[in-house]
C-alpha positions as CSV (number, residue, x, y, z in Angstrom):
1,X,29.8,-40.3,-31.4
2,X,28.6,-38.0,-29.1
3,X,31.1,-35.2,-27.4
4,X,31.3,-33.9,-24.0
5,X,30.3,-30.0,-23.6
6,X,33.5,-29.4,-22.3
7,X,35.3,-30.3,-25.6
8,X,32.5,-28.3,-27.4
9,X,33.2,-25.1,-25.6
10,X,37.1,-25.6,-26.8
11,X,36.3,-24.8,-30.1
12,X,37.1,-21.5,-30.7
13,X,34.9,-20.8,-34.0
14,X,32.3,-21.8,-31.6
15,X,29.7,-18.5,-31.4
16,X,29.5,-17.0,-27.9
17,X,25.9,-15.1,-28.0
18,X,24.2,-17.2,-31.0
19,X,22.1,-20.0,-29.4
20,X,23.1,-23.2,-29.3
21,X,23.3,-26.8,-26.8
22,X,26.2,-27.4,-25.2
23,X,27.2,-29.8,-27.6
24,X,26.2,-32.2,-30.7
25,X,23.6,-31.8,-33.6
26,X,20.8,-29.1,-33.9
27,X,18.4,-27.7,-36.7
28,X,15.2,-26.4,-37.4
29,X,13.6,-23.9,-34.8
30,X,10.6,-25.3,-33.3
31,X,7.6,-24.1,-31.2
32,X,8.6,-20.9,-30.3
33,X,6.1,-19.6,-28.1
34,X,6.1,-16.5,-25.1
35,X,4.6,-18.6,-22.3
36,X,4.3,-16.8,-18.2
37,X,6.4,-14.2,-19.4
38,X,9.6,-16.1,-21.0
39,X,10.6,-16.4,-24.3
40,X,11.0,-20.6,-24.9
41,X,12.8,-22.0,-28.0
42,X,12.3,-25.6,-28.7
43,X,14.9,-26.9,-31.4
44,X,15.4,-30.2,-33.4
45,X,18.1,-31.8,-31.6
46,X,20.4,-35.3,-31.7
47,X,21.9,-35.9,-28.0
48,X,24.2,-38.9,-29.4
49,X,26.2,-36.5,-31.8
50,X,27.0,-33.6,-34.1
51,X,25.6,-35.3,-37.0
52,X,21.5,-35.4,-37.9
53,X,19.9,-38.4,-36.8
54,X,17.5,-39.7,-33.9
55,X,16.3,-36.3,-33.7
56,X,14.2,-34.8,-30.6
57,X,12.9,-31.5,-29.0
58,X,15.8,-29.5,-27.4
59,X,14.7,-26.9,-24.8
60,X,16.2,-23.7,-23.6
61,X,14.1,-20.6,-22.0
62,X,15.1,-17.0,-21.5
63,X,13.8,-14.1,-20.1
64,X,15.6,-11.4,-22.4
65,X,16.3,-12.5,-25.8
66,X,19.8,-12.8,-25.2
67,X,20.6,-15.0,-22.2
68,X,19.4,-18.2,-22.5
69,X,18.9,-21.4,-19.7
70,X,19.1,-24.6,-20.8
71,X,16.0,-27.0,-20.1
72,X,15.4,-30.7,-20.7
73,X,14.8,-32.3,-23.5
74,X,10.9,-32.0,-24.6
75,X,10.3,-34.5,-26.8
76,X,12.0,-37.7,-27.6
77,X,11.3,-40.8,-30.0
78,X,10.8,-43.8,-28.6
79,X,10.2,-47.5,-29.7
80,X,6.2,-48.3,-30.3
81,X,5.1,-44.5,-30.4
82,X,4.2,-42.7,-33.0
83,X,7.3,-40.7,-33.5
84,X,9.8,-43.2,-33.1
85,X,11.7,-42.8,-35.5
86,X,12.1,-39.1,-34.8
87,X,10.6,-35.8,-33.7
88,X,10.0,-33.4,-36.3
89,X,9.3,-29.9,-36.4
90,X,6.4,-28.3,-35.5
91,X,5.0,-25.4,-33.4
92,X,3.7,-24.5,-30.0
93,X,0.2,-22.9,-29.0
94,X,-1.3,-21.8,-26.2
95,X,-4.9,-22.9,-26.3
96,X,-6.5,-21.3,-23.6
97,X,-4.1,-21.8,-20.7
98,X,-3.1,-25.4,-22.2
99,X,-0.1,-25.6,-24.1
100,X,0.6,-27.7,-27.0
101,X,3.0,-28.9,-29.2
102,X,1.8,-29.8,-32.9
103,X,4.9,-31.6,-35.3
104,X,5.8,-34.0,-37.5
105,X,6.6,-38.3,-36.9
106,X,8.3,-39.7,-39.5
107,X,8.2,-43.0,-41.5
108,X,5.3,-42.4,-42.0
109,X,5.0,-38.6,-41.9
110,X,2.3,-37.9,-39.9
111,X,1.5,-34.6,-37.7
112,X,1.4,-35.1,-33.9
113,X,0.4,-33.5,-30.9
114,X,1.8,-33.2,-27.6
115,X,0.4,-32.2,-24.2
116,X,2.6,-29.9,-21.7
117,X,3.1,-28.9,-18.4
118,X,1.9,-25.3,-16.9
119,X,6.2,-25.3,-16.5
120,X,6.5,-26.4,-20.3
121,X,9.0,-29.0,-19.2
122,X,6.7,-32.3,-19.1
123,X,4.7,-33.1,-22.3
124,X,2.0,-36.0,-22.9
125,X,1.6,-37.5,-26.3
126,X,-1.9,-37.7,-27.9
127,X,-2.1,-41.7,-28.6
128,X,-3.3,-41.4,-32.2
129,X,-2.1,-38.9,-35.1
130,X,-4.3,-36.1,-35.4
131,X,-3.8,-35.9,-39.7
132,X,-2.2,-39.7,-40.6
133,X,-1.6,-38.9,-44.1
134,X,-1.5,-36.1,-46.9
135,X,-4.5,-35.8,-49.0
136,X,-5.6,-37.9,-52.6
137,X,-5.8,-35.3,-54.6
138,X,-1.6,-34.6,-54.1
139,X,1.5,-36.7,-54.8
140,X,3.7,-36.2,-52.2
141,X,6.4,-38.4,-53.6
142,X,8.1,-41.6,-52.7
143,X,8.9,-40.6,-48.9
144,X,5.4,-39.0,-49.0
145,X,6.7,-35.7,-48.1
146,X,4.4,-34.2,-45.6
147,X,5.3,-32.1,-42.6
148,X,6.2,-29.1,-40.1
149,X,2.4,-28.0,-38.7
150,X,2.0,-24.0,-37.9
151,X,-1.3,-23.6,-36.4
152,X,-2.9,-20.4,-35.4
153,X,-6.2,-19.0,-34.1
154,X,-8.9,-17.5,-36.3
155,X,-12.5,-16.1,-35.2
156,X,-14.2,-19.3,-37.1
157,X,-11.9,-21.7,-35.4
158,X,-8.3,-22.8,-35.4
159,X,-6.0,-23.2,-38.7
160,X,-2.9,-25.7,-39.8
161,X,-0.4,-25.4,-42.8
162,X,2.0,-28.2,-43.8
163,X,4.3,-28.4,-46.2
164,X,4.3,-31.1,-49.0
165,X,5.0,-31.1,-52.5
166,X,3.3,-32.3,-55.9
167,X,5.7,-34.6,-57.8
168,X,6.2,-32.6,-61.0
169,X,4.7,-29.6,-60.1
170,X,6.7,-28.3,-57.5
171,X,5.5,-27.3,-53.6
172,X,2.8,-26.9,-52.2
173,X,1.1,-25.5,-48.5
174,X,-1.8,-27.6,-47.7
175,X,-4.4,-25.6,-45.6
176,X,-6.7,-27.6,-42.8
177,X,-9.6,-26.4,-40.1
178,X,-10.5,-27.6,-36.8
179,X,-12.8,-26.4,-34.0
180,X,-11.5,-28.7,-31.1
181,X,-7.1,-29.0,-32.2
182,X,-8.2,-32.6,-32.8
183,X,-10.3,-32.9,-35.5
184,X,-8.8,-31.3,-38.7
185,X,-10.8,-30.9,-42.0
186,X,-8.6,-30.7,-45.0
187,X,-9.6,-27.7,-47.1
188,X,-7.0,-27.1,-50.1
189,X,-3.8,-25.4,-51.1
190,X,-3.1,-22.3,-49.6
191,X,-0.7,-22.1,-52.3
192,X,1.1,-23.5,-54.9
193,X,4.1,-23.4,-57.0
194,X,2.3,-23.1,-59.9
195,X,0.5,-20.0,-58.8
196,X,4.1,-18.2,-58.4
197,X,6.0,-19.1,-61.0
198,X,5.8,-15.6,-62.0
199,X,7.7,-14.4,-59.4
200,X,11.7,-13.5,-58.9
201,X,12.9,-16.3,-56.9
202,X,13.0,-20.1,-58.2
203,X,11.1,-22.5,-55.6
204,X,12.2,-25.9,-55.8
205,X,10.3,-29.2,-56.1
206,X,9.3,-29.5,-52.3
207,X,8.1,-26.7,-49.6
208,X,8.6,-26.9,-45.7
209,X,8.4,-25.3,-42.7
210,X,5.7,-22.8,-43.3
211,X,4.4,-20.1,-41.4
212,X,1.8,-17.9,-42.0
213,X,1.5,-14.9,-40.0
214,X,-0.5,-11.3,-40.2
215,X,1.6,-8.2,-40.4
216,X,1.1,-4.8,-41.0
217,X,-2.3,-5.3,-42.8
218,X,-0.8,-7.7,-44.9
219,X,0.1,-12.0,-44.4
220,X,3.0,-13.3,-44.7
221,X,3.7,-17.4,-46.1
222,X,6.9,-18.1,-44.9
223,X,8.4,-21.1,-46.3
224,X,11.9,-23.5,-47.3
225,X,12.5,-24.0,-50.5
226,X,13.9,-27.8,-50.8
227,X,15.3,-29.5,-54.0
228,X,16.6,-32.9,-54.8
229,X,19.5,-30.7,-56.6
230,X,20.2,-29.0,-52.5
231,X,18.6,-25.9,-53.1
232,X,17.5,-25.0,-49.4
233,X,16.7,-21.2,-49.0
234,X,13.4,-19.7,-47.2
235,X,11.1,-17.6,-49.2
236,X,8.2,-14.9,-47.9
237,X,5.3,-14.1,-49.8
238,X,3.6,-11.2,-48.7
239,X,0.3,-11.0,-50.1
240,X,-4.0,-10.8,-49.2
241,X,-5.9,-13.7,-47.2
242,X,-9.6,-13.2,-47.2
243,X,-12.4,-16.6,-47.3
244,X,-9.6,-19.1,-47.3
245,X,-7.8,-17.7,-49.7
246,X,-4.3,-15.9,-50.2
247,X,-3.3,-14.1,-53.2
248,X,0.3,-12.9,-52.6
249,X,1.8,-9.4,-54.5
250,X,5.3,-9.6,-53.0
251,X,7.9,-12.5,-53.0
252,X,11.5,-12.2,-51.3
253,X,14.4,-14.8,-50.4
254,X,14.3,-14.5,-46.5
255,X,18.2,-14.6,-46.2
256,X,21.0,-14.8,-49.0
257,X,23.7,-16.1,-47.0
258,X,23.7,-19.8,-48.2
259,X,23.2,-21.0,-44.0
260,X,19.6,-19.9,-43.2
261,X,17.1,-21.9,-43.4
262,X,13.7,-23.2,-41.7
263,X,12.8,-19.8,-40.1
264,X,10.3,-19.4,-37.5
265,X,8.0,-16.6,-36.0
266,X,6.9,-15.9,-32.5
267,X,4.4,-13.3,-31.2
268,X,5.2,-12.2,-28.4
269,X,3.0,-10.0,-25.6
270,X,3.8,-7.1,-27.2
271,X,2.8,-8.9,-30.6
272,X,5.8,-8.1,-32.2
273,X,7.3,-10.7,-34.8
274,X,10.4,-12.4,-33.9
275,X,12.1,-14.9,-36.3
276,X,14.9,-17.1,-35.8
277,X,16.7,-19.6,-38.3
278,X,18.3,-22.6,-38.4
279,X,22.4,-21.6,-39.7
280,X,24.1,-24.7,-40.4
281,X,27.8,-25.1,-41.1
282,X,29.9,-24.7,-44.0
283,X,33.1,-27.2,-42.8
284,X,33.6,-30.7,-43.7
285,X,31.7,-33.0,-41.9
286,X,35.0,-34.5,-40.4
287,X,35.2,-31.0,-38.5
288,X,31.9,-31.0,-36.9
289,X,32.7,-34.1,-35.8
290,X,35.7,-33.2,-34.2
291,X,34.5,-29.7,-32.6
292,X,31.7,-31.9,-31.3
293,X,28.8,-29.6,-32.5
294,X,26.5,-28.2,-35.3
295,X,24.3,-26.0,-35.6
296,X,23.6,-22.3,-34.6
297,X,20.3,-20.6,-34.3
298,X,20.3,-16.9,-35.6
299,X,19.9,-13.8,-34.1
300,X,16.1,-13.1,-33.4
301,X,14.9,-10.8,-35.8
302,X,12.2,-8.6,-35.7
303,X,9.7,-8.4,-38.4
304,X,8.1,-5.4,-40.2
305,X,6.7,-4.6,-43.6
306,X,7.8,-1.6,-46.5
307,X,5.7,0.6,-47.7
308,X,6.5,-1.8,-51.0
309,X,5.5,-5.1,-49.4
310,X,9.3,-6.2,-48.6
311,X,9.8,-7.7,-45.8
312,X,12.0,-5.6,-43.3
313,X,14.1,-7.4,-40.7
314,X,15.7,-5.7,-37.9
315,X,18.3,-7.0,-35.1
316,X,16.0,-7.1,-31.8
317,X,16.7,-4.2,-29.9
318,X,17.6,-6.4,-27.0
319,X,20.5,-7.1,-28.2
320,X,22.1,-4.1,-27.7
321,X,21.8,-5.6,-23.9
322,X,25.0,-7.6,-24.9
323,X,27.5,-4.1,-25.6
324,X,30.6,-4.4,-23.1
325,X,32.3,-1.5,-24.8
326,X,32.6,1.0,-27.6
327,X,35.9,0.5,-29.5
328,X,34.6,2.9,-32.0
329,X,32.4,5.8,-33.0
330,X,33.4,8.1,-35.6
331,X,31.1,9.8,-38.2
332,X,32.2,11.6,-41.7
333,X,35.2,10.1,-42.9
334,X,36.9,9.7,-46.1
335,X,38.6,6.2,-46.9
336,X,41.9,7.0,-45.0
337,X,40.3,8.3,-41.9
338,X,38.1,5.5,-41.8
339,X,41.0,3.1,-42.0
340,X,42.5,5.1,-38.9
341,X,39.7,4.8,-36.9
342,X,39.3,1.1,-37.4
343,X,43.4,0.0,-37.4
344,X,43.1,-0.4,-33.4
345,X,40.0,-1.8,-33.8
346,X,39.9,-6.4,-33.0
347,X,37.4,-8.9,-31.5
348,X,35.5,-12.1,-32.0
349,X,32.5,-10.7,-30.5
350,X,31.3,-7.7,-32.5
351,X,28.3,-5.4,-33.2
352,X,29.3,-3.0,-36.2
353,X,26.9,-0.2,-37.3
354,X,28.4,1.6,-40.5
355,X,26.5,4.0,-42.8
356,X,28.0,5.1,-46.2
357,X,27.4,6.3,-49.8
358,X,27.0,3.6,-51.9
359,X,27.4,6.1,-55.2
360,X,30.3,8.1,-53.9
361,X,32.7,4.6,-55.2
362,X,32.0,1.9,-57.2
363,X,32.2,-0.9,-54.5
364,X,32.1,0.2,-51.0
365,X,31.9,-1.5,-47.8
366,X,33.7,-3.2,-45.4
367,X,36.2,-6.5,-44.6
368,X,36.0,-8.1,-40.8
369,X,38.0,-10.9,-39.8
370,X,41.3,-9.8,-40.9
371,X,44.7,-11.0,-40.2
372,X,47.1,-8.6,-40.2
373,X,48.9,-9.5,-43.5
374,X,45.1,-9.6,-45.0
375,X,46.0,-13.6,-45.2
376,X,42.3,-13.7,-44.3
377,X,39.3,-11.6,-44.3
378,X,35.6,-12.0,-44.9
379,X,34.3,-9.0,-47.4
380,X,31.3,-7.3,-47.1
381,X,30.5,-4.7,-49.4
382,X,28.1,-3.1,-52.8
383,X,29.2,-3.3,-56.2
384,X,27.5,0.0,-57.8
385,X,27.8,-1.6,-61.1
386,X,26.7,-5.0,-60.9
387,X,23.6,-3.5,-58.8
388,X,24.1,-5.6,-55.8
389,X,25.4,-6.9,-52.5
390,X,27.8,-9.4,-51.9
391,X,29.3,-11.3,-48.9
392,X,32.7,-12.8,-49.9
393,X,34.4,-15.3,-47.8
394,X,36.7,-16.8,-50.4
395,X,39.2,-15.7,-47.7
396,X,37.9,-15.9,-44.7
397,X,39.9,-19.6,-44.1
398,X,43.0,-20.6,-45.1
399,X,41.8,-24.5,-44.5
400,X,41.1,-26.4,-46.8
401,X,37.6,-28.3,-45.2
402,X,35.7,-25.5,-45.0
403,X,33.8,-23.2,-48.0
404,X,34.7,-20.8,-50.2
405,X,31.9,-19.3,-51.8
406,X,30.6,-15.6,-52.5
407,X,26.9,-14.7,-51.9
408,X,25.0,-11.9,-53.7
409,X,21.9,-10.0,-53.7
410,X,20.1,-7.8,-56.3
411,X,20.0,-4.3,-54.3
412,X,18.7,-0.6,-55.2
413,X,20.2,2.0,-52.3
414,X,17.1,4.1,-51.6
415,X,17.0,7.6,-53.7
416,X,20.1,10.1,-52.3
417,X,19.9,7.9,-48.9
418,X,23.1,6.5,-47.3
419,X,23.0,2.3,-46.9
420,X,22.8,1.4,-43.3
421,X,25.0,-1.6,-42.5
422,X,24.5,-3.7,-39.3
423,X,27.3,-6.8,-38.7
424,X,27.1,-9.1,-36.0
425,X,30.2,-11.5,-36.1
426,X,29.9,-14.2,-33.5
427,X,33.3,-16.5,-34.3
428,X,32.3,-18.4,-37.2
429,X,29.0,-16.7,-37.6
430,X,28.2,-13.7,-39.1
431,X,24.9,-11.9,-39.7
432,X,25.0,-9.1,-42.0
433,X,21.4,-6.5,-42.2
434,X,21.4,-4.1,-44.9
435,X,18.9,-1.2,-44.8
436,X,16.5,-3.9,-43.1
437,X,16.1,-5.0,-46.1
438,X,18.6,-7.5,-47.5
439,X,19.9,-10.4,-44.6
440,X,23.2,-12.5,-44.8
441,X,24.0,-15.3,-42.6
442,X,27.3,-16.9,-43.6
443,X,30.0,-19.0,-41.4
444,X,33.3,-18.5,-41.4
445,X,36.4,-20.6,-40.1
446,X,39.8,-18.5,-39.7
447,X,42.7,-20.8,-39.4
448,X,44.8,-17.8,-37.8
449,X,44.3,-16.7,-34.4
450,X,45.2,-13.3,-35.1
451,X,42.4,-12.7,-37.8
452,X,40.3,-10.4,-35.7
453,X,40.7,-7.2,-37.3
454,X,38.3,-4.2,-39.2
455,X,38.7,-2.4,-42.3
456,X,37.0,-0.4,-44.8
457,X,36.8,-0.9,-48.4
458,X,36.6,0.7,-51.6
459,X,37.9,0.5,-55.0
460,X,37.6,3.9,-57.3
461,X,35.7,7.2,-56.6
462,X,36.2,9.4,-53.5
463,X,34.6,6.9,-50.6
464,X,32.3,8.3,-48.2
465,X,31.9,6.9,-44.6
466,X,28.9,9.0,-42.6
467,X,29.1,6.8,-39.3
468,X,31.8,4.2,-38.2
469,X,30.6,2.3,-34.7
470,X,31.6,-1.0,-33.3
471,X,31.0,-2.6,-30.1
472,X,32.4,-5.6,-28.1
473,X,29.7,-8.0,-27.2
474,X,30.0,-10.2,-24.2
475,X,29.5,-14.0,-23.8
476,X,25.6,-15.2,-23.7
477,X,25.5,-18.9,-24.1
């Protein structure tokens, strides 16, 4: 099945200023790279429907973060090559003026490399796999699980990470060395499940999509989290990396929205880190096959590091390039006045900065997406008590084919601070940044067409609102 843009573009939970093709399947984020001055995205992609399967390279360029061009497709499977049976992820590097495309073939997984144009939009495939198999001393597994090359540049030569796991030990990040990009020498682990099982966060039996990345004096191990039990969630160690060797300090769950997954990280020429995620749906599969997509990327977000080793993400500040209009800025309101200032208050399309006092009630927050007899609403909000956040879109759809679910985080407001709340809700999407510090991406799917409106929230205590400001955001994609 494959569906015309047109129909896609009828949809109306589909996002306006999120990424995505005109139509059918896409994942993972793939080869993000800065290249003559634009920002190019390369995404796993299936042209024949909005379903996962035959999957290539999509392509789309832009020159600001927000607007984006669509190009065509990079990399496609085809019968007798080594990737016929599908394109996987991978990155892009610029090695010396040349750029490349390292990912993934698939029965057997096997890591690839492509060669591109000085335009990006004609690439070459090297005729022989540059790594054909994971190393002896692992068990990958039945499907010999093996995939999703980051390389980057070191003084002593260039580096690879792939994800694989060790059957009954969990994941692992294999670690490999070349001088040339074609020659790779397998070294070891970078790291291993069984080295972190100490840490907060649980980490599955299989590990994908890594990147590792400096940042702020410190590296960062980005990977998935995958589980035979569909656990899929990424996960950041932050930690040292001296001889070979990484010890991390500081482990976080990326994103707690349930939607977020596969992250990636670009430098770009300012050397700033900018991630973007995969956000798949949360409907019945019959309804993506009738919208005719699925798929979103996320917002780019730009990466930092706490004085605690948390990884801070932030909105990228080009987005505010996408404001039409303030529908509201207030500051220092009580619960009422707050409602006031947000009853006029509608949109699809909305940037929402709102600071409060997370001890002056015990929950405060906020509820977007609201009908007007509250028949639907998405709830967004800290429960003093419980010591945490929560995102609750129980009823955020009257329909029956989508998901009703309520995500949490653990969360500690900073000593007599205010919480800083950034929303971004995009149709179904919604991408929720808490003191740069805790990340949401959930979906939502409003039956009603009138669910478009703002209010604040509260139960007990006297609420306190320091700064109320929303914006209408225009049309991107």
């Amino acid at each position: 099945m494959s569906a015309a843009p047109g129909d896609s573009m009828l949809d109306r939970h589909r996002p306006r200023y999120h990424f995505l093709p005109p139509a059918n399947w896409m994942n993972d984020p793939n080869g993000l790279i800065h290249w003559q001055g634009g920002y190019h995205l390369f995404y796993q992609y299936n042209p024949h429907g909005p379903f996962h399967g035959t999957i290539h390279w999509g392509h789309a360029r832009s020159t600001d973060l927000c607007h984006w061009e669509h190009l065509p497709i990079a990399l496609a499977p085809a019968p007798g090559d080594l990737d016929a049976e599908g394109c996987w992820s991978g990155c892009a590097v610029n090695a010396g003026g040349i750029p490349l495309l390292f990912y993934t073939g698939v029965s057997p997984q096997r890591q690839l490399l492509a060669t591109g144009s000085a335009d990006l939009l004609h690439w070459h495939k090297h005729p022989e796999p540059l790594i054909a198999a994971p190393p002896s001393d692992i068990d990958a597994g039945p499907h010999r699980d093996f995939r999703d090359p980051y390389v980057w540049r070191a003084d002593d030569g260039w580096y690879m990470v792939i994800g694989s796991q060790d059957v009954g030990k969990g994941g692992v990040v294999l670690l490999y060395r070349s001088l040339d990009l074609l020659h790779w020498e397998y070294l070891h682990p970078l790291l291993r499940a069984s080295e972190v099982h100490d840490f907060p966060v649980w980490t599955g039996s299989m590990w994908e999509c890594p990147n590792f990345l400096p940042l702020n004096g410190a590296h960062v191990l980005m990977l998935s989290v995958w589980d035979q039990q569909v656990t899929y969630y990424p996960v950041a160690f932050v930690g040292d990396y001296a001889a070979q060797h990484f010890a991390p300090r500081h482990q976080s769950r990326v994103d707690w929205g349930g939607c977020f997954y596969a992250p990636q990280v670009l430098r770009d020429a300012e050397h700033r880190a900018l991630m973007w995620g995969w956000l798949w749906e949360r409907r019945a599969q019959a309804a993506q096959l009738a919208a005719g997509w699925a798929g979103v990327m996320s917002l780019p977000r730009l990466l930092s590091l706490a004085p605690d080793g948390g990884l801070l993400q932030t909105p990228a500040p080009e987005l505010s390039q996408l404001r039409r209009e303030t529908l509201c800025t207030e500051i220092e309101l009580d619960l009422p006045a707050a409602a006031r200032a947000l009853a006029p208050v509608r949109g699809e399309q909305l940037e929402l900065w709102v600071e409060f006092d997370p001890l002056s009630a015990a929950e405060i927050g906020l509820d977007v997406c609201v009908a007007p007899g509250a028949e639907e609403f998405t709830r967004i909000a800290y429960d003093a008590a419980r010591g945490l956040f929560y995102v609750d879109t129980t009823h955020a759809s009257l329909s029956v084919e989508v998901f009703h679910e309520v995500f949490t985080a653990p969360f500690s407001p900073q000593p007599g601070a205010f919480v800083q709340l950034r929303v971004f809700v995009d149709h179904s999407v919604i991408e929720v940044f808490v003191d740069e510090r805790v990340c949401f991406a959930v979906r939502i799917y409003p039956t009603r067409p009138d669910s478009l409106g703002l209010r604040p929230f509260a139960r007990g205590g006297q609420p306190r609102f320091r700064r109320l400001e929303v914006w209408d955001l225009e049309a991107a994609i």
